[in-house]
TORKOL-4160 file (C-alpha; in steps of 0.2 Angstrom, whole numbers, padded with zeros to 4 digits, m for minus):
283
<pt num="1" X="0000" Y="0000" Z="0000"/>
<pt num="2" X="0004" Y="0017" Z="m0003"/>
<pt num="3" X="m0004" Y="0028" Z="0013"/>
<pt num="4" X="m0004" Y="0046" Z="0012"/>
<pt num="5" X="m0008" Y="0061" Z="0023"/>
<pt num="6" X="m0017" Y="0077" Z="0014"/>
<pt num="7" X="m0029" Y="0091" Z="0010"/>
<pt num="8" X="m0044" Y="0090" Z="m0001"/>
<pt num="9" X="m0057" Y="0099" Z="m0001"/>
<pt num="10" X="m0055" Y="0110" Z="0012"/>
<pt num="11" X="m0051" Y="0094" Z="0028"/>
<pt num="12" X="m0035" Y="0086" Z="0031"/>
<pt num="13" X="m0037" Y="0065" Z="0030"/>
<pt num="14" X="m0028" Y="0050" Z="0028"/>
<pt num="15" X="m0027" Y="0037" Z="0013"/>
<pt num="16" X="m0023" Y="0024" Z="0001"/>
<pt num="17" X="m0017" Y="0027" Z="m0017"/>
<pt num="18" X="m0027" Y="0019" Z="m0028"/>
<pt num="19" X="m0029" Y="0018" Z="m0047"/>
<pt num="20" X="m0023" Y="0032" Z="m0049"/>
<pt num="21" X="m0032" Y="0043" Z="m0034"/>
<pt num="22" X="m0033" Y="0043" Z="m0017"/>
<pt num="23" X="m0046" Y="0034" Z="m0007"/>
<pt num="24" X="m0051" Y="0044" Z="0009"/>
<pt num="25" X="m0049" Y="0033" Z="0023"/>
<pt num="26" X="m0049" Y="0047" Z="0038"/>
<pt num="27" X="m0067" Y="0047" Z="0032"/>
<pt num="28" X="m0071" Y="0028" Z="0033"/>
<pt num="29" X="m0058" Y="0029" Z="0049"/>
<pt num="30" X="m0057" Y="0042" Z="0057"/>
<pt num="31" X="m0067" Y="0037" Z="0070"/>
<pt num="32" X="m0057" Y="0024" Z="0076"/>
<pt num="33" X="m0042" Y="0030" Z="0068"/>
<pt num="34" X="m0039" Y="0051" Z="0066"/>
<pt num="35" X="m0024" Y="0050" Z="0059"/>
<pt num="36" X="m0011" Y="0039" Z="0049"/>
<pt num="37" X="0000" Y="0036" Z="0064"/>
<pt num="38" X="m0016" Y="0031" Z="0073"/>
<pt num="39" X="m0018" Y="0016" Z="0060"/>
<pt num="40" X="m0001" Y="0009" Z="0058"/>
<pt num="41" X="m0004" Y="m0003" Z="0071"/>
<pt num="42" X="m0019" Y="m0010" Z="0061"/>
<pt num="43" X="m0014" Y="m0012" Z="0044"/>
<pt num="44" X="m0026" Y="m0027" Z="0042"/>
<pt num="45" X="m0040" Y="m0014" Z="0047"/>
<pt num="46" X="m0032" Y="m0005" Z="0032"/>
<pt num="47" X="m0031" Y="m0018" Z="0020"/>
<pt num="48" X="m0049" Y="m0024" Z="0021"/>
<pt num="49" X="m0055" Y="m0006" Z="0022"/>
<pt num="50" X="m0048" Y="m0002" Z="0005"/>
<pt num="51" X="m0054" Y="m0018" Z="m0004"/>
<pt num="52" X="m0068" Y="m0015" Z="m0019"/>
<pt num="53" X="m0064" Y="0006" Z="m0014"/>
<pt num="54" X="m0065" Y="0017" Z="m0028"/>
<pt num="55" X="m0054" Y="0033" Z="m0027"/>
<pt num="56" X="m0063" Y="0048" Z="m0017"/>
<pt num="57" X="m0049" Y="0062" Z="m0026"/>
<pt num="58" X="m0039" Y="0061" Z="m0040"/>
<pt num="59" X="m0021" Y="0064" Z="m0034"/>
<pt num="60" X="m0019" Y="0081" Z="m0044"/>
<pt num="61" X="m0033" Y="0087" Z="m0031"/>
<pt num="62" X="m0023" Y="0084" Z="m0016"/>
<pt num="63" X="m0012" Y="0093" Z="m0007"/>
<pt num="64" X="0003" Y="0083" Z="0000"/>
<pt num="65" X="0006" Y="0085" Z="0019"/>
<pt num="66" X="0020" Y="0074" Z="0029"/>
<pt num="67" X="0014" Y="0056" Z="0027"/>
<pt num="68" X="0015" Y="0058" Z="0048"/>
<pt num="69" X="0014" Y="0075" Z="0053"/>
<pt num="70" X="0013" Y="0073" Z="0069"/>
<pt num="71" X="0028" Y="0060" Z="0073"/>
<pt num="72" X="0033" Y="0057" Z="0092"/>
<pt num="73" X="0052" Y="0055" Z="0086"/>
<pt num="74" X="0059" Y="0061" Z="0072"/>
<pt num="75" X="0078" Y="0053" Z="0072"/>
<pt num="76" X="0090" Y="0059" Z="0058"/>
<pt num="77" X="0107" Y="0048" Z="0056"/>
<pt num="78" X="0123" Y="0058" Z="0051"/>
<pt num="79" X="0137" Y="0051" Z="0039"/>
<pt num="80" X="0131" Y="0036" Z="0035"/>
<pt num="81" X="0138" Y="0030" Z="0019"/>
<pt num="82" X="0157" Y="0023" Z="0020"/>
<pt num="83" X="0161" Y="0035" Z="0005"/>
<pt num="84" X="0153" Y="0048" Z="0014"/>
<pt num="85" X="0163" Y="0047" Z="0027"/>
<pt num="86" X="0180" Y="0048" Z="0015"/>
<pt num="87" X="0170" Y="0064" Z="0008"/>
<pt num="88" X="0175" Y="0073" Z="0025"/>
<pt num="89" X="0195" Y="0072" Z="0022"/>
<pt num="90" X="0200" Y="0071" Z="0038"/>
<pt num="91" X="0207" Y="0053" Z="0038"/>
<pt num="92" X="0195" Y="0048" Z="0053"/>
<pt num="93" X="0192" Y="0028" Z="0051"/>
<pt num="94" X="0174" Y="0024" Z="0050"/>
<pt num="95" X="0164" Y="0028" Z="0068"/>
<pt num="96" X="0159" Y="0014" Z="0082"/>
<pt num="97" X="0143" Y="0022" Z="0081"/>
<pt num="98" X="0127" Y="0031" Z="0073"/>
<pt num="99" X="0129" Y="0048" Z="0072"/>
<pt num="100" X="0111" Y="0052" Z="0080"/>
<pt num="101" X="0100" Y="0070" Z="0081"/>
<pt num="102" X="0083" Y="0076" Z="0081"/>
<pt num="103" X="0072" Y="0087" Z="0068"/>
<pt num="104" X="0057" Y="0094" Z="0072"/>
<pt num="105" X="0038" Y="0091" Z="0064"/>
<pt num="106" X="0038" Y="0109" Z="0058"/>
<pt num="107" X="0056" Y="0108" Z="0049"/>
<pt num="108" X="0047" Y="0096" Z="0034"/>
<pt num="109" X="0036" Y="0099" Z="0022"/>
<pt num="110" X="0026" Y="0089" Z="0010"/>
<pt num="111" X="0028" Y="0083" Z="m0009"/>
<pt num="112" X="0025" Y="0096" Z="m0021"/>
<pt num="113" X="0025" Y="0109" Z="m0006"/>
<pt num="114" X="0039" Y="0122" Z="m0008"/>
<pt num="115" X="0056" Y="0122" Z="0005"/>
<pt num="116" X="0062" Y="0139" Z="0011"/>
<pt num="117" X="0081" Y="0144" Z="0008"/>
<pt num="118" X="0082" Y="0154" Z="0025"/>
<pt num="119" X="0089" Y="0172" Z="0024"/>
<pt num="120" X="0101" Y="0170" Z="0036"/>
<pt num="121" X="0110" Y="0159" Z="0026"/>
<pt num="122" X="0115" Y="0157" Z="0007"/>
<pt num="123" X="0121" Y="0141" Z="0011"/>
<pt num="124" X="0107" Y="0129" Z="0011"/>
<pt num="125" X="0108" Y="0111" Z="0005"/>
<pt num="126" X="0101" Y="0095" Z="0000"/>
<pt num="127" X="0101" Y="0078" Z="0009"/>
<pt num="128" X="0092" Y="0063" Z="0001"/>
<pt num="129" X="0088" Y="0050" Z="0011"/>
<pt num="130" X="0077" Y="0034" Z="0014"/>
<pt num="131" X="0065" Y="0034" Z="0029"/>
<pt num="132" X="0059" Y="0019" Z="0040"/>
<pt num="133" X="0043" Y="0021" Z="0046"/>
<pt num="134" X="0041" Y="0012" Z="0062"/>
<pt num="135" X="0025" Y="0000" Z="0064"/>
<pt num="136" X="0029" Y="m0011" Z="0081"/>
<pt num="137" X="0034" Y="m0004" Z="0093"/>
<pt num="138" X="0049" Y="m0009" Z="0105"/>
<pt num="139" X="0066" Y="m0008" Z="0117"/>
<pt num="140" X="0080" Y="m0015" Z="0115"/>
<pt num="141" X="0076" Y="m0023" Z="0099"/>
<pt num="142" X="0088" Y="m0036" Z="0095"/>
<pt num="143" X="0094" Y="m0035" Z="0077"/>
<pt num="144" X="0086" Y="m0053" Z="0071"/>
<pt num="145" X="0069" Y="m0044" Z="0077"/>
<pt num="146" X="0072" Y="m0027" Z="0071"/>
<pt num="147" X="0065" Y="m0028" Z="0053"/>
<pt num="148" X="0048" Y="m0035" Z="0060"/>
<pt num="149" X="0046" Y="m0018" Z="0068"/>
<pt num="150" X="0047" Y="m0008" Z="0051"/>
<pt num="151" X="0029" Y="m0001" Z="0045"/>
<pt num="152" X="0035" Y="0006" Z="0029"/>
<pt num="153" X="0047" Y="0017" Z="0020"/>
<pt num="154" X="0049" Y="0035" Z="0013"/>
<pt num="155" X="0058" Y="0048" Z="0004"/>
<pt num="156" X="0065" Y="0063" Z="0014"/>
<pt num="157" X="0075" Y="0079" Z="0008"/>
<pt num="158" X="0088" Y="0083" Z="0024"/>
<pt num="159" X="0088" Y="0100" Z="0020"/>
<pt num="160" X="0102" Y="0107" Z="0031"/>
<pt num="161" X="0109" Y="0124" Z="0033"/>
<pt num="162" X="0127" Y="0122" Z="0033"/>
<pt num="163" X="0135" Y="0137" Z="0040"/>
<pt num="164" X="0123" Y="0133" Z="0055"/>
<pt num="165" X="0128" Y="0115" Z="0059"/>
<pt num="166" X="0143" Y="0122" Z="0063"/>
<pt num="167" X="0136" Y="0136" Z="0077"/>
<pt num="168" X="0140" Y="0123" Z="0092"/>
<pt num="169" X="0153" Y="0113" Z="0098"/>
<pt num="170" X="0144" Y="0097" Z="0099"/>
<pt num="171" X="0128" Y="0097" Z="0088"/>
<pt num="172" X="0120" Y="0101" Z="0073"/>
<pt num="173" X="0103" Y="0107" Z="0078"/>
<pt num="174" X="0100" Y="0121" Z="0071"/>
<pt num="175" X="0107" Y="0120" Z="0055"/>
<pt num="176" X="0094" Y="0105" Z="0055"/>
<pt num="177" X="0078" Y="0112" Z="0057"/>
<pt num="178" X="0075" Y="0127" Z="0051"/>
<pt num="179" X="0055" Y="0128" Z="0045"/>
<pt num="180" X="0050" Y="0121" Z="0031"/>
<pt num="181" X="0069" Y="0118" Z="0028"/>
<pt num="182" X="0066" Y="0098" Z="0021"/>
<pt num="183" X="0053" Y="0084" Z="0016"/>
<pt num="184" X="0047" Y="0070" Z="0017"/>
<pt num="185" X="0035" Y="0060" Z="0005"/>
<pt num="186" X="0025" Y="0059" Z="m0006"/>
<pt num="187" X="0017" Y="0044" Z="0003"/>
<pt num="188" X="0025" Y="0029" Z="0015"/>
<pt num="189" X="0025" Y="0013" Z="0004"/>
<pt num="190" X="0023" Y="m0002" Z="0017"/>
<pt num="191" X="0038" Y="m0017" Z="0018"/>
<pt num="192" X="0029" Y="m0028" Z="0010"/>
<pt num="193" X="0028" Y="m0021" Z="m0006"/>
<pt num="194" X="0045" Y="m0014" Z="m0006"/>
<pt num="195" X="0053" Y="m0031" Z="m0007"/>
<pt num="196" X="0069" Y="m0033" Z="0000"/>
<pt num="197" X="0076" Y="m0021" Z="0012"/>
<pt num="198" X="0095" Y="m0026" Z="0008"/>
<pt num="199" X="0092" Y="m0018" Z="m0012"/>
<pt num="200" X="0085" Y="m0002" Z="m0008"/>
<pt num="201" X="0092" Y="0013" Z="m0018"/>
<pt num="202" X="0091" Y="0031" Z="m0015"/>
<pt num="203" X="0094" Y="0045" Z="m0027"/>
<pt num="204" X="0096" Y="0064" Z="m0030"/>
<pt num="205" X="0094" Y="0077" Z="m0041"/>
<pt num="206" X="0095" Y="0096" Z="m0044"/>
<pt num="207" X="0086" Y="0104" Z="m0058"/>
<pt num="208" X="0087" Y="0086" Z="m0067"/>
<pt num="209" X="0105" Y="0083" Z="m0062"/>
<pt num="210" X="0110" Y="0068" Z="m0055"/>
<pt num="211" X="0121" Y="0073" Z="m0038"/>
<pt num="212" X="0118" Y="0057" Z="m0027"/>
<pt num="213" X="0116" Y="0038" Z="m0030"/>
<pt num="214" X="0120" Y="0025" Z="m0019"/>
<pt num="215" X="0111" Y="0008" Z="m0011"/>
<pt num="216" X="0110" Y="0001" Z="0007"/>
<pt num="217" X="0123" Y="m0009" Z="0004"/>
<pt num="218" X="0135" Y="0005" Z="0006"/>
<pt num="219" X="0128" Y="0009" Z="0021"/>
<pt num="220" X="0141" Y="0008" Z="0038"/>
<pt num="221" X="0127" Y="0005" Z="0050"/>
<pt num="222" X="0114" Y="m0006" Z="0044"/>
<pt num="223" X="0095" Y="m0004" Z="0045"/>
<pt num="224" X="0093" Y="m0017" Z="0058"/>
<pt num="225" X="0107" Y="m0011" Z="0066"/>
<pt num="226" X="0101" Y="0008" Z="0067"/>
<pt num="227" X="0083" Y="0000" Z="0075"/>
<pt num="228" X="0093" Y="m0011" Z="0090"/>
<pt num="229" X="0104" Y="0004" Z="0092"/>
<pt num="230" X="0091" Y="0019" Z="0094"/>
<pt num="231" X="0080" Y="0007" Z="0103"/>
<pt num="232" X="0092" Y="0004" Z="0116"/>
<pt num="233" X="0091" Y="0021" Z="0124"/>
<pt num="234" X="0072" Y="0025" Z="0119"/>
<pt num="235" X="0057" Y="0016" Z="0116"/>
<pt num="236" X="0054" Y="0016" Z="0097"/>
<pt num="237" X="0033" Y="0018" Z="0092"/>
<pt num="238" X="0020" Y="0018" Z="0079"/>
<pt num="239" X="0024" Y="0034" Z="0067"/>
<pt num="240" X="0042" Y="0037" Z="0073"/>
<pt num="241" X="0052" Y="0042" Z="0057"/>
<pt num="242" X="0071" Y="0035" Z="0056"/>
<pt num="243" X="0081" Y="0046" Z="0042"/>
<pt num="244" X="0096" Y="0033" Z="0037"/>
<pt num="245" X="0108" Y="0045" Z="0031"/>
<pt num="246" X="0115" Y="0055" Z="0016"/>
<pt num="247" X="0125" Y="0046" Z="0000"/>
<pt num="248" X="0141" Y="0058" Z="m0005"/>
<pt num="249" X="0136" Y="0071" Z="m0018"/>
<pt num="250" X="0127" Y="0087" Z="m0008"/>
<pt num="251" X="0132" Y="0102" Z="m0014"/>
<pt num="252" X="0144" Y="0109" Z="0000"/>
<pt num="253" X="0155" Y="0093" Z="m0007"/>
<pt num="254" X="0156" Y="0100" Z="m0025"/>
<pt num="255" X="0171" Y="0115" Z="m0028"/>
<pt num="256" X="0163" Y="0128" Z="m0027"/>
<pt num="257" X="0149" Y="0123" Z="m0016"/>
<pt num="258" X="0133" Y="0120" Z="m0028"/>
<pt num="259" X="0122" Y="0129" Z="m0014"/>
<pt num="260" X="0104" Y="0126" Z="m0016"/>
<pt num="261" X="0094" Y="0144" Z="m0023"/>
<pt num="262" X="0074" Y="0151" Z="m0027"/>
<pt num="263" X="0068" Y="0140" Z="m0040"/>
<pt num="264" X="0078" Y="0124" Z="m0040"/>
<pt num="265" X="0070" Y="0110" Z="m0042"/>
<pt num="266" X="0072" Y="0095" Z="m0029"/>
<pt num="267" X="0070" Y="0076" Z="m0033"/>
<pt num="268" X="0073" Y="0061" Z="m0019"/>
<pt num="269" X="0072" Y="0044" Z="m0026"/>
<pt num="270" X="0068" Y="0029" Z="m0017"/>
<pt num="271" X="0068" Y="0013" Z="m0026"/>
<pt num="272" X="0052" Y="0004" Z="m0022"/>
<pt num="273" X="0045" Y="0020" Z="m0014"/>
<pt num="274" X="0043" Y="0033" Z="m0028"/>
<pt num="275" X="0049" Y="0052" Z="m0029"/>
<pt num="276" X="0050" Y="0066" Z="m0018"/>
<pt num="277" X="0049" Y="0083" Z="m0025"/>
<pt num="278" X="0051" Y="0100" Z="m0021"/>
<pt num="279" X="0055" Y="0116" Z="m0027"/>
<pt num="280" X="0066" Y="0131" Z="m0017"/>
<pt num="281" X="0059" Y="0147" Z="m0012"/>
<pt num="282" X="0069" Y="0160" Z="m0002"/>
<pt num="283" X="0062" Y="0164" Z="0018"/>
């Protein structure tokens, strides 16, 4: 299934793409389950639900929200591909551990929505990246378990501001969420469709430019890894996003930087998943 969260006709709801619309199921639901993270945990409610349902909106009618707008965690993983980490230059060997830090709700936008080039900053980038989408929750999830606890996956543009990741010693916060900075979309395709986990690709481009390419298999820490780790030290739930990390190729890698400006054109691909697109306006 392909779930999505939107706006048609004047109500945010929940649903299913479906021969080539969306089927509303906040409005057969929404009772039970207001909002998309609500149903994760009954995707058999979902699948019987959308049998024999003909589309309530054609997708050009809708407009794309954050396929969980209202997330508990959103968790971002930094430097995650091996040739991404030679990217650095600094001769550092690969790290013992993820990379770890937070963006908030308000920092993403959805497909076809526009991303804001902040005006403090003329240095604002792109970061494509493959989402998990968590379905059961758990703790200290062991790594044989840990694919059982994936829902679904996305597409996410980690928009970052990189004269701001720099600001503190020790983080990367506010170069990470500035409004409207990133997204995430268009819709979170469940595991079952996207086949197998281990041959997932993600890639970028710039005004039709391909920048990234890359597949899981050159990730250091592995999916299954990322879930035993983050669940160590918080309880992982329905709806919580997991940001897997960045192929080489953003723009503050090129010489000169190829910085992001008003009007660039944004595509995150997602084997399996689909596309992701935005366009840049400036804040």
């Amino acid at each position: 299934m392909k779930l999505v969260t939107f706006e048609a006709g004047g109500k945010v709801s929940w649903g299913a793409v479906h021969k080539d619309g969306v089927v509303d199921l906040g409005r057969r639901l929404g009772t039970r389950f207001p909002t998309l993270r609500d149903a994760i945990p009954q995707q058999s409610v979902i699948e019987d639900t959308l049998r024999g349902q003909d589309p309530d909106w054609p997708l050009e009618a809708i407009r794309y929200l954050p396929p969980i707008p209202n997330p508990e965690k959103i968790i971002c993983v930094g430097v995650n591909y091996a040739n991404r980490n030679e990217e650095y230059r600094d001769g550092s060997e690969l790290p013992k551990h993820p990379s770890l830090f937070m963006r908030t709700p308000g920092s993403l936008v959805g497909h076809g929505q526009p991303i804001v080039r902040p005006r403090e900053s003329v240095q604002y980038d792109y970061e494509g990246e493959i989402v998990l989408v968590i379905g059961t929750p758990g703790r200290r999830i062991a790594e044989s378990d840990a694919i059982k606890h994936v829902f679904g996956l996305s597409c996410m543009n980690e928009g970052s501001v990189r004269d701001w990741l720099r600001h503190g010693k020790f983080n990367v916060t506010q170069g990470k969420n500035f409004e409207a900075s990133g997204s995430f979309g268009p819709w979170i395709v469940t595991a079952d469709e996207v086949g197998n986990l281990d041959d997932v690709a993600v890639a970028t481009k710039v005004n039709g430019e391909l920048r990234q390419k890359d597949t899981v298999r050159s990730l250091i820490f592995s999916f299954t890894y990322l879930l035993h780790y983050i669940s160590t030290f918080t309880t992982l739930k329905p709806g919580d996003i997991i940001a897997t990390g960045t192929p080489t190729g953003a723009g503050a890698r090129f010489d000169p930087p190829k910085w992001l400006k008003a009007g660039d054109a944004v595509e995150v691909s997602v084997s399996g998943v689909g596309t992701l697109k935005n366009t840049v306006i400036d804040g």
